[in-house]
C-alpha positions in Angstrom: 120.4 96.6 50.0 117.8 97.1 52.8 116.8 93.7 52.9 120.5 92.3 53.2 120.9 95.1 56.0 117.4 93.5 58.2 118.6 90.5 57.4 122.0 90.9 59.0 120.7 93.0 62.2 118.5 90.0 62.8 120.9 87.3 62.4 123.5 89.9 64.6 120.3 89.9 67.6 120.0 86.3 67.2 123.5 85.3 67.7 123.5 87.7 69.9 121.3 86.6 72.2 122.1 82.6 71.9 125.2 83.7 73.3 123.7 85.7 76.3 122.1 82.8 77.2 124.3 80.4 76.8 124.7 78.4 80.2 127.2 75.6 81.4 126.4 74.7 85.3 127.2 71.6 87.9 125.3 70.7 90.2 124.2 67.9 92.7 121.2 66.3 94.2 123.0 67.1 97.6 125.7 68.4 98.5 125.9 66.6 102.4 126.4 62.9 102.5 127.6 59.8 104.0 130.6 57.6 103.6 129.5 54.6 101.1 126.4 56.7 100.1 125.8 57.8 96.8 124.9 60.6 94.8 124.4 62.5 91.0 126.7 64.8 89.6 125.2 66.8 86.7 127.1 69.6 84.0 124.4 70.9 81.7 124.8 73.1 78.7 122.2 75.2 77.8 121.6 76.9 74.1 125.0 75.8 72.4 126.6 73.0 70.6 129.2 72.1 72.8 132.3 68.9 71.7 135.1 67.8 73.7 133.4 67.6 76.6 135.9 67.2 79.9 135.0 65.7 83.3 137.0 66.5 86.4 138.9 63.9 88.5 136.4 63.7 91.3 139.0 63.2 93.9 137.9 61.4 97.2 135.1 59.8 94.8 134.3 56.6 92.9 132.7 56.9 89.3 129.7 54.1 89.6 128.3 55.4 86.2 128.7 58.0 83.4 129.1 60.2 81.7 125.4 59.3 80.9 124.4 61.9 78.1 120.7 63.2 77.6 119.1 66.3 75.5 115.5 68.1 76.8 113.7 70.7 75.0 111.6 73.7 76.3 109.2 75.4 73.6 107.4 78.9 75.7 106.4 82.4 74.4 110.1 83.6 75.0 111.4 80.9 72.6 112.0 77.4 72.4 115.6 76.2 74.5 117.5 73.0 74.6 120.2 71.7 77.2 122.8 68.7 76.8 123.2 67.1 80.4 126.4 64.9 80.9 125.7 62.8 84.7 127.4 61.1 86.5 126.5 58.2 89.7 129.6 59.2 92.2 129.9 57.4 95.9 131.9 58.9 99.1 134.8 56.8 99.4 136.3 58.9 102.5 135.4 61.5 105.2 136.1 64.9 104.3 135.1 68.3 102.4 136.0 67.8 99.0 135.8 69.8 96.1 134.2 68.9 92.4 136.3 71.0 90.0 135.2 72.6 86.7 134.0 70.5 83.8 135.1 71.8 80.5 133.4 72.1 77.2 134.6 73.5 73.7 131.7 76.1 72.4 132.3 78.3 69.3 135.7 77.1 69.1 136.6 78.1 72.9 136.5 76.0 75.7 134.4 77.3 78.4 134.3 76.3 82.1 131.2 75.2 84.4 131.4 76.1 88.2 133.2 74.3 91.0 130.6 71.9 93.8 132.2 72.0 97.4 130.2 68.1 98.6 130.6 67.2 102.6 131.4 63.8 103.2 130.5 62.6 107.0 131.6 59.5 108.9 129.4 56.2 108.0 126.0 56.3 110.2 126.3 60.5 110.8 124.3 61.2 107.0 121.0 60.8 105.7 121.1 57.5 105.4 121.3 56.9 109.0 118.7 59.5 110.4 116.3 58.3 107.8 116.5 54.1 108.5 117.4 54.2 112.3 116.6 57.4 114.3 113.6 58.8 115.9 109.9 59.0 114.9 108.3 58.7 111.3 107.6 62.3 111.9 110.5 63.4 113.3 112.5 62.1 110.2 109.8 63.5 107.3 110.8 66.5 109.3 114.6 66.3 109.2 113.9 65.8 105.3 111.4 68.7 105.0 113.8 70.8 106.6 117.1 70.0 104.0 115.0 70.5 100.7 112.2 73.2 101.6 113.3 76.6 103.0 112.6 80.3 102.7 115.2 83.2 102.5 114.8 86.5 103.4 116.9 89.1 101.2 117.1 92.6 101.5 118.8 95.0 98.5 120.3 97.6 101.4 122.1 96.7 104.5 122.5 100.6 105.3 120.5 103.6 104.5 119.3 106.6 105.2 115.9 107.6 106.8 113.4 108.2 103.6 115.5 106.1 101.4 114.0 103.2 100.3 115.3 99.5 100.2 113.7 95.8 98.8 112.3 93.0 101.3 112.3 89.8 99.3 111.0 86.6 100.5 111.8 83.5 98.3 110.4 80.3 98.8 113.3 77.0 98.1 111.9 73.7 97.0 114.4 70.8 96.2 113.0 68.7 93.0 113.0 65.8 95.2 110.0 67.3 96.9 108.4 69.2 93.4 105.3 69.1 93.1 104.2 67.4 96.5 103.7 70.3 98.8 100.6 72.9 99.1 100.5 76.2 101.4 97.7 76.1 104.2 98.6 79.5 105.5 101.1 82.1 105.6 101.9 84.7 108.5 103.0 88.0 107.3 105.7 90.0 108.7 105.2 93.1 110.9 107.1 95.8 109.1 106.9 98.5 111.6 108.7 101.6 111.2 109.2 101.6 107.5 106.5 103.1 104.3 105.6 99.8 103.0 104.5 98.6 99.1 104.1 95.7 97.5 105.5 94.9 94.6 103.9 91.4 93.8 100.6 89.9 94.3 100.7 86.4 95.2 98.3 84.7 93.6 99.8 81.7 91.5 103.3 80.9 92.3 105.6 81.2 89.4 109.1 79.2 90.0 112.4 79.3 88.5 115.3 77.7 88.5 118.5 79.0 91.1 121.3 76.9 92.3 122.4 77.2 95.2 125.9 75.3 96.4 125.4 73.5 93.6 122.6 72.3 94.4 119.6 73.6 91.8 116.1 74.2 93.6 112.7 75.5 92.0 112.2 79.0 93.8 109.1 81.3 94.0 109.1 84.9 95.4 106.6 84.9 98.0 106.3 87.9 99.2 108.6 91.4 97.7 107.8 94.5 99.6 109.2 98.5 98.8 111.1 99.7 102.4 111.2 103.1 103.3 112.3 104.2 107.1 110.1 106.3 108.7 112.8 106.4 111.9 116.8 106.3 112.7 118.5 103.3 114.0 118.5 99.6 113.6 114.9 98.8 112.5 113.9 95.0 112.2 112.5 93.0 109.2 110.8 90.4 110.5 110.5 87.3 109.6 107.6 85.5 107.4 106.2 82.0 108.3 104.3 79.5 105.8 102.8 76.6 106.7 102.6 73.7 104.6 101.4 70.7 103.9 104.1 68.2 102.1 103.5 64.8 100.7 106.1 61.7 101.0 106.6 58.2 100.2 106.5 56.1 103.3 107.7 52.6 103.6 104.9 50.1 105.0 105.9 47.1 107.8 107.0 43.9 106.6 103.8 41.7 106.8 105.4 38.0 106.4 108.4 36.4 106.9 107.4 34.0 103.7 110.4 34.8 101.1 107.5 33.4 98.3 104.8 35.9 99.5 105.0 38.3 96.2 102.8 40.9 97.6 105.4 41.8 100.7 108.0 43.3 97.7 108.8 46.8 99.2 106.6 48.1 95.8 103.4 46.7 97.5 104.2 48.4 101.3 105.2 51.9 99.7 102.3 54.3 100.5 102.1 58.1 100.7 101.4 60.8 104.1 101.1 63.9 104.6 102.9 65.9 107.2 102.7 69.3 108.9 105.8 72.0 107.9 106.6 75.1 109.1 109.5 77.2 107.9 110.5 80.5 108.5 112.5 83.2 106.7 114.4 84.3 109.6 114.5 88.2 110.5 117.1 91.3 109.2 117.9 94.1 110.6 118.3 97.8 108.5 120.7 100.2 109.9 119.3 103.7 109.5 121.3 106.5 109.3 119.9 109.8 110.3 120.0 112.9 107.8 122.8 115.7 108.1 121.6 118.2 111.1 121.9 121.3 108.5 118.2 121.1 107.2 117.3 124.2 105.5 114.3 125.7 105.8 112.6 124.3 102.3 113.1 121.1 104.0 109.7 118.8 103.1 111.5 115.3 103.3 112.4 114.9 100.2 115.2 112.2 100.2 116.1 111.0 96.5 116.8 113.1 93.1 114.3 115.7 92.3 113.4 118.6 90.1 110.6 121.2 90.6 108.8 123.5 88.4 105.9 125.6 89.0 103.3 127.4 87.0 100.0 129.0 86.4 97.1 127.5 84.1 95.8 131.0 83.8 98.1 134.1 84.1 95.3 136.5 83.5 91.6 136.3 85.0 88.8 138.3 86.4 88.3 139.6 89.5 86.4 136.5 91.7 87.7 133.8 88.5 89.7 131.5 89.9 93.1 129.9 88.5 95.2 127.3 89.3 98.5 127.4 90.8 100.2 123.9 89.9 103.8 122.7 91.8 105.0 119.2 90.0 108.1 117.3 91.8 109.5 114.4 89.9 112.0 112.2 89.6 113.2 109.5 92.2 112.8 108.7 95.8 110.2 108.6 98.0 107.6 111.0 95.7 104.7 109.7 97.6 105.8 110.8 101.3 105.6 114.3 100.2 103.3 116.5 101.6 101.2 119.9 100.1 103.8 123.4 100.8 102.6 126.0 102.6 102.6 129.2 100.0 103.1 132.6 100.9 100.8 134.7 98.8 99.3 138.0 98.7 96.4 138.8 101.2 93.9 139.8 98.5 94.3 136.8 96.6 92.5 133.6 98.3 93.8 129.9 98.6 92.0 126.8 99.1 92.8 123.4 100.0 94.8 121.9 97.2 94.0 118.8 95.5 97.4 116.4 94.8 97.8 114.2 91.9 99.9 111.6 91.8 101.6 110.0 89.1 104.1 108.3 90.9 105.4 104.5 90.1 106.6 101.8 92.2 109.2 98.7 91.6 111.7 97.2 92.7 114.1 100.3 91.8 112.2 102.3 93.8 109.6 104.7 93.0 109.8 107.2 90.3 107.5 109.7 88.0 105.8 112.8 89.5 103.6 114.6 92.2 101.5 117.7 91.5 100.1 120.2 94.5 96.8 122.1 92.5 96.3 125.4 94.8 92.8 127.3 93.8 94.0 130.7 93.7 90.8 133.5 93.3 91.8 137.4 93.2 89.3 139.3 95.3 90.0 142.8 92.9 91.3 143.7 89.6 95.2 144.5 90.1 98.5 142.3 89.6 99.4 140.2 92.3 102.8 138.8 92.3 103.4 135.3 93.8 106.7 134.9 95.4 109.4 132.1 94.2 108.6 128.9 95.3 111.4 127.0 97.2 111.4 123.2 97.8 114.8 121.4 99.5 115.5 117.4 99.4 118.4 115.2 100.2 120.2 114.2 97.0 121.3 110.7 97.8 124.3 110.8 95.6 125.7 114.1 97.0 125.0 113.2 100.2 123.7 116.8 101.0 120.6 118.6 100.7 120.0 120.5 97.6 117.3 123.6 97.3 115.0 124.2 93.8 113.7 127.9 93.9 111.1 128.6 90.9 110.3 131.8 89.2 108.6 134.5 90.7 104.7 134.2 88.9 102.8 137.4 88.0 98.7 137.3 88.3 97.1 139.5 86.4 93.3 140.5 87.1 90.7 142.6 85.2 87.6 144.1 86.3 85.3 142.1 87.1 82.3 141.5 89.6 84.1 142.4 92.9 82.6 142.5 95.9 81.7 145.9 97.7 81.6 149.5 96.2 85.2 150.6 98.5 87.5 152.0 96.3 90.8 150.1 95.5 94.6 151.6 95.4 97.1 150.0 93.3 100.1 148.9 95.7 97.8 148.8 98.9 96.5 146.2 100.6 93.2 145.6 102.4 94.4 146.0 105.4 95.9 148.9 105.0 92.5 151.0 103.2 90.5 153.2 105.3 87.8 155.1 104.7 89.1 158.8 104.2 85.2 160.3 103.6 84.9 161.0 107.3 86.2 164.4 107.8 84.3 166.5 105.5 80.4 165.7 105.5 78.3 167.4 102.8 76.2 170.3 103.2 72.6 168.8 104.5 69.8 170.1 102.4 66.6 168.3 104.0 64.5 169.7 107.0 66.3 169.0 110.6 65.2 169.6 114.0 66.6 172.3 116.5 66.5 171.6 120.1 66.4 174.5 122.5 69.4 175.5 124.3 68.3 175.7 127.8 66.2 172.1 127.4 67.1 170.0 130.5 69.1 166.9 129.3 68.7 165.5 133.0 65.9 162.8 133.2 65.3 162.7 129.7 65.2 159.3 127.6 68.1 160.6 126.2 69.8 160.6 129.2 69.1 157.2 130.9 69.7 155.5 127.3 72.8 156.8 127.6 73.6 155.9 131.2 72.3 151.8 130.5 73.8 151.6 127.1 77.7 151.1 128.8 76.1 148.3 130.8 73.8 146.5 128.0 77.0 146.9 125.2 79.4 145.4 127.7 76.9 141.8 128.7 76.3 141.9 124.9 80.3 142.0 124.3 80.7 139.3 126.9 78.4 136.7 125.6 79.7 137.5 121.8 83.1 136.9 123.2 82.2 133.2 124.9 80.6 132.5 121.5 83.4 133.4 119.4 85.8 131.5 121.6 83.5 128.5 121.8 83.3 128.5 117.7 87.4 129.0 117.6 88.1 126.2 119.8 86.0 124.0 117.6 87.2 124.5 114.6 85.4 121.4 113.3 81.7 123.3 114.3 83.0 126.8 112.6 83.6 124.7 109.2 79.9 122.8 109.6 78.2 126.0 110.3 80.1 127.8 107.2 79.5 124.0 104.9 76.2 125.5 103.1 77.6 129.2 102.2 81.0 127.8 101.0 79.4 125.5 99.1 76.8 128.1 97.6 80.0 130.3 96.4 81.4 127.7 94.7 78.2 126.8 93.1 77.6 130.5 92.2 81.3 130.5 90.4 80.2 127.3 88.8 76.9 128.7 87.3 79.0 131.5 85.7 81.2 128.8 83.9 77.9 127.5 82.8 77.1 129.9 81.3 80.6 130.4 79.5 80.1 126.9 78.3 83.5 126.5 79.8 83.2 122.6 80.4 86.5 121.4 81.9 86.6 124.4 84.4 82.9 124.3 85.0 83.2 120.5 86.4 85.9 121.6 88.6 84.5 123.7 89.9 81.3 121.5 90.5 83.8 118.6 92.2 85.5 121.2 94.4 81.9 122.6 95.7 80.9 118.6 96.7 84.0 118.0 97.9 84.4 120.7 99.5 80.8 120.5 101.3 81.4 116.9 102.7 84.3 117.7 103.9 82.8 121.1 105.7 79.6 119.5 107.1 81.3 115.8 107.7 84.4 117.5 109.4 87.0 114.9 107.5 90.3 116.6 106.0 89.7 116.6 102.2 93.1 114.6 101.6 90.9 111.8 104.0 88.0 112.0 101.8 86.9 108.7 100.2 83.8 108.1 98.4 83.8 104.9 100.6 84.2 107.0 103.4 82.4 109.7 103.1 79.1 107.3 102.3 79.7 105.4 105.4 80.0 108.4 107.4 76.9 109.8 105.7 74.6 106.5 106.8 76.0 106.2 109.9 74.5 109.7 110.1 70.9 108.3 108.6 71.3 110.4 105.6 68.6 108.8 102.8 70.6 106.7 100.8 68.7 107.9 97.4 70.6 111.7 98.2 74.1 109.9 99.1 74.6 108.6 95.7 73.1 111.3 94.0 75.8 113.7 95.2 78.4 111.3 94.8 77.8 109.7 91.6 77.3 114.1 90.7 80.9 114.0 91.6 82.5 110.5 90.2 80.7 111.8 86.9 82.3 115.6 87.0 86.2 113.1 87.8 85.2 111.1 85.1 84.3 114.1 82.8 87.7 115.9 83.7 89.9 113.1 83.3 88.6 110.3 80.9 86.4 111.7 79.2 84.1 109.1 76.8 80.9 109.9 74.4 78.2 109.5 76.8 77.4 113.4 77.8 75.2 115.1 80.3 73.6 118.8 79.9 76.2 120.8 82.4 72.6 122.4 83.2 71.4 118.9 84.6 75.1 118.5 86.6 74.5 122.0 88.0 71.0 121.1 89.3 71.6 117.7 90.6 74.8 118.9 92.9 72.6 121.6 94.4 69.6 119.7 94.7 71.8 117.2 96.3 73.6 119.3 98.8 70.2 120.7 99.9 68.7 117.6 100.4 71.7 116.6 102.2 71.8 119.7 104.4 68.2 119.0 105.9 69.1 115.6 106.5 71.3 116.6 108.7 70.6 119.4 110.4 
């Protein structure tokens, strides 16, 4: 019974899909002529056994041959395919726009239809024929040939949309068979897409060509170029328009060389040679009308222009005092994912934040982009208590509601225990470290050691008591002056404060590495380890970490003359710890050797370029 079943699904899909593809088409080798000029009509039925067949009148036409019947087969990796073509040699009896009507063929016991073919006849001497025996140069008329059978169209998915919603740039080359196979690209000039977010969605390497008719007429196209669109600005932004130059090879006609009618080798066979001449087509431009979002923007409002959902969480809900955790924010679904930028979390003082690393998981086609993007915040609690982390709120514009939408999360709860906090000050549960002061000012304990008394009626006047207190006004305030131009020197370059602090950042992070160590806690312990690198070259090198390339940041460090031995030590330290988080393989390293070579290496680095 199971077998019979398989054995029926499969027949059912293979019917199925004979019938999907089944295909009955007109076309034309052209569809502009001249009166007395000739040209091939063709109906061709693809995948199907087709009797009865039915030609149309061909009004304003006479039939010089047909129907003349032929059969080609395809074999590929899709499948093999097989088409029945019925032709026909028609010539333009009259001037006029005529109309081929539907041939019609019985398949499956129903008679099926092919598609109309509008042909334009023009007056003797105005068509091909004429430009290409009588007018103008050589060149000029490969040209006027060129032109009719090779062209590139520009398409774009979206005539409207809004700004942050994305759209599809095609660029599709059109090659008439009459010129298959004889033309080669010598250079193509991109377009300038300013204004927009711009992806690729093909690589052009080798073209690959189908078949599209196009007023009947079928061509070989190739996509040439197929770009993602998203509009950085309102109003009418242009696409421009893409160029190729090519090189296209024709059959030229040689001079007559005798007038002797027994001279065999002046047949027309003998003077046909080839030449190659220079093309140039062009897409042609498009314009994108841009519609500005709805003035209401909340205050969530990141930019967010698709459909989205948010959740937020916590790796770790209870830690240490001075452990660190992770506060992860994922956004996913559709629209322009990438575009968004890190949110700006309001969480309690005591507990300290550091630059957040993004991941992106975010595809790209056609459809636009779609998947996920996840903010990582490094979240360390400075003493044991609970510290609660406000809901997170993120608002976007939902393109099918045409109105923003705002995602709130759940409030998250950090717990942390005792651990190795910093400082003997006492802590109060609900308080925060602004608000402590120390209260063990007002009563002093009894002294018990030996003191000094100093005699009532000793003369304070002239003493070194006295003029230290009369110059210490003066010396504090210079002192509190040059502090001050110091401290405002430092704060107005912020890049110096974050070199100078470079070395004791990175030795904290280092520090909280060596305790994961020795925890053997592996995936947190190289964390840890990349944050501290990162972290120092983007301290000491003044680059914003979401800048940060390994390219970069070894450029940066040679233009600096930084020994090239210590710039790949520190960052092959750090493409090992990435490697060792996220694909991890059986090759392994002592964590011990990891830890020595990233300090080693940020020493070494540090007096190269102090």
């Amino acid at each position: 019974m199971k077998k019979f079943i398989v054995k029926y699904l499969f027949l059912l899909i293979l019917i199925s899909s004979n019938l999907l593809s089944q295909n009955f088409t007109a076309t034309v080798d052209r569809n502009q002529i001249s009166v007395g000029e000739t040209f091939q009509v063709s109906f061709s039925l693809s995948n199907a056994e087709g009797k009865d067949f039915k030609a149309p009148s061909f009004k304003g036409f006479s039939v010089l041959s047909g129907p003349n019947t032929s059969q080609s087969f395809q074999w590929g990796t899709g499948g093999s395919s097989r088409t029945v073509t019925y032709s026909y040699i028609l010539r333009a009896d009259i001037e006029g726009k005529f109309t081929i009507d539907p041939a019609s063929i019985i398949v499956d016991g129903k008679r099926i239809n092919s598609n109309s073919i509008t042909i334009t006849v023009l007056k003797d001497g105005q068509g091909e024929k004429q430009k290409t025996t009588e007018g103008g140069s050589l060149e000029s008329q490969a040209n006027e040939l060129i032109k009719k059978n090779l062209f590139i169209k520009l398409s774009l998915s979206k005539q409207s949309v809004y700004q942050g919603e994305s759209l599809v740039a095609t660029y599709k080359l059109y090659v008439s068979p009459t010129l298959a196979g004889q033309i080669n690209i010598s250079n193509i000039s991109y377009p300038n897409l300013g204004g927009f977010w711009t992806q690729d969605l093909i690589e052009l390497k080798n073209l690959q060509y189908s078949r599209e008719i196009v007023d009947g007429v079928a061509y070989q196209t190739a996509e040439l170029k197929k770009t993602l669109l998203i509009p950085q600005q309102t109003g009418t932004l242009k696409v421009d328009d893409l160029s190729v130059d090519f090189v296209v090879r024709l059959a030229v006609q040689g001079k007559k060389r005798s007038r002797d009618p027994f001279d065999i080798f002046d047949d027309p066979f003998f003077r046909q040679s080839y030449q190659d001449f220079n093309f140039t087509a062009r897409s042609g431009s498009g314009n994108i009308n841009v519609k500005p979002l709805p003035q209401n923007q909340p205050l969530e409002f990141r930019g967010g222009v698709g459909q989205m959902q948010m959740k937020a969480w916590l790796d770790k809900t209870t830690v240490k005092a001075n452990e660190s955790t992770t506060l992860k924010v994922q956004i996913s679904g559709s629209g322009n994912l990438k575009l968004l930028e890190p949110f700006n979390l309001n969480l309690p003082n005591d507990l300290d934040v550091y630059d957040p690393k993004t991941v992106d998981n975010v595809s790209v086609s056609a459809s636009g982009m779609s998947g996920n993007k996840t903010f990582e915040y490094y979240l360390v609690p400075r003493h044991q208590g609970e510290f609660r982390i406000d809901p997170i709120e993120f608002a976007y514009f939902d393109l099918n509601k045409k109105e923003y939408v705002t995602l709130r999360s759940e409030s998250l709860i950090l717990r942390a225990e005792k651990g190795n906090e910093t400082g003997n000050v006492p802590l109060i549960s609900g308080v925060t470290k602004e608000d402590v002061k120390y209260l063990g000012q007002d009563i002093r304990h009894i002294k018990l050691k030996d003191f000094k008394l100093r005699q009532k009626n000793e003369n304070f006047f002239g003493s070194l008591a006295f003029f230290g207190l009369a110059l210490a006004p003066m010396l504090l305030f210079v002192a509190f002056i040059l502090i001050q131009k110091r401290n405002e020197k430092l704060k107005g370059n912020i890049a110096l404060l974050k070199t100078r602090k470079a070395m004791s950042l990175a030795r904290k992070r280092l520090s909280l590495a060596k305790k994961l160590l020795n925890k053997n806690l592996e995936e947190e312990f190289f964390e840890e380890i990349s944050r501290a690198l990162w972290g120092y070259l983007s301290d000491r090198l003044s680059i914003p970490i979401a800048d940060l390339t390994r390219d970069s940041a070894s450029k940066i460090l040679s233009e600096r003359n930084a020994n090239q031995e210590v710039i790949d030590k520190i960052l092959n330290t750090i493409e090992y710890c990435e490697f060792a988080r996220f694909a991890p393989s059986n090759e392994k390293f002592s964590l011990a050797d990891v830890y020595k070579n990233a300090e080693e290496s940020i020493v070494e680095l540090e007096g190269k370029l102090r």
